[in-house]
N, C-alpha and C positions, 0 to 999 in steps of 0.2 A: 474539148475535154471537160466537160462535166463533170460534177464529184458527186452525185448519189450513188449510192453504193451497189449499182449494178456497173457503173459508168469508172468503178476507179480500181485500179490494180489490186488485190488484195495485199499486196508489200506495203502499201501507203493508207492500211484501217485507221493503223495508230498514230497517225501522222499530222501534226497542227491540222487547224482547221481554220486558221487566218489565211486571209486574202493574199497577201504578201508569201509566205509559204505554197499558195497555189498557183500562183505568179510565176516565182521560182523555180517549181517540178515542171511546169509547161517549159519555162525556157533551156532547161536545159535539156529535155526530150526532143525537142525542137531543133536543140544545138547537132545533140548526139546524132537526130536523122540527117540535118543538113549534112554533117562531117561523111555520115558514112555514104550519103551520094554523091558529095563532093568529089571522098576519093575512093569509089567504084569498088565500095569492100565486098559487094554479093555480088558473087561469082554467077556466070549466065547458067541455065541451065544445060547440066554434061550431059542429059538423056538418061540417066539412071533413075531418075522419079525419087531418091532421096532429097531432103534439105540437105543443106551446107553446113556442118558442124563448126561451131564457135569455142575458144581456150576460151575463159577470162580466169584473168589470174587474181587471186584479190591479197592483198597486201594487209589487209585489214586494219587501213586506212579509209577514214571519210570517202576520198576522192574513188576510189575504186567499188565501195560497195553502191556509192549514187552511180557511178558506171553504170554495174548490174544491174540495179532498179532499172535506170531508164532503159536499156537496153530488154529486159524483162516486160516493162510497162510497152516498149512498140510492139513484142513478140505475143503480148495479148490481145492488141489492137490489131494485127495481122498484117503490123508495116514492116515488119523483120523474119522473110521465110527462113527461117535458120535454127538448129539447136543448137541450145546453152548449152557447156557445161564450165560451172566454175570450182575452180579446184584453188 
């Protein structure tokens, strides 16, 4: 994950630009993919050629909008076939 500005999520323009903060967003992108292959959250393909629609619910707490990002930030990368929606 690189951070020139082709290379970074547009969620994260405004986002430090310390080493340690870049550190950080990798690990926990990282985390959030391991968990969802862990436990087999993308469903196989049912044959209808749509993605798999996602809730996220957000609390608008810290912990749930870095959720979103990361889960936003692999959904750009093309590691998460699925649509958002957070409500």
């Amino acid at each position: 994950m690189l951070d020139t500005p082709e290379d970074i999520h547009p969620l994260f323009y405004g986002a430090p630009r310390t080493t340690e903060f870049k550190k950080l967003r990798k690990r926990i992108v990282r985390s959030v993919r391991e968990a969802i292959d862990q436990y087999g959250k993308i469903a196989k393909d049912d044959g209808t050629g749509k993605p798999q629609k996602w809730l996220v619910c957000l609390s608008g707490g810290k912990d749930s909008y870095t959720l979103l990002a990361a889960l936003h930030e692999l959904k750009w990368r093309g590691l998460l076939p699925v649509d958002l929606l957070a409500c």
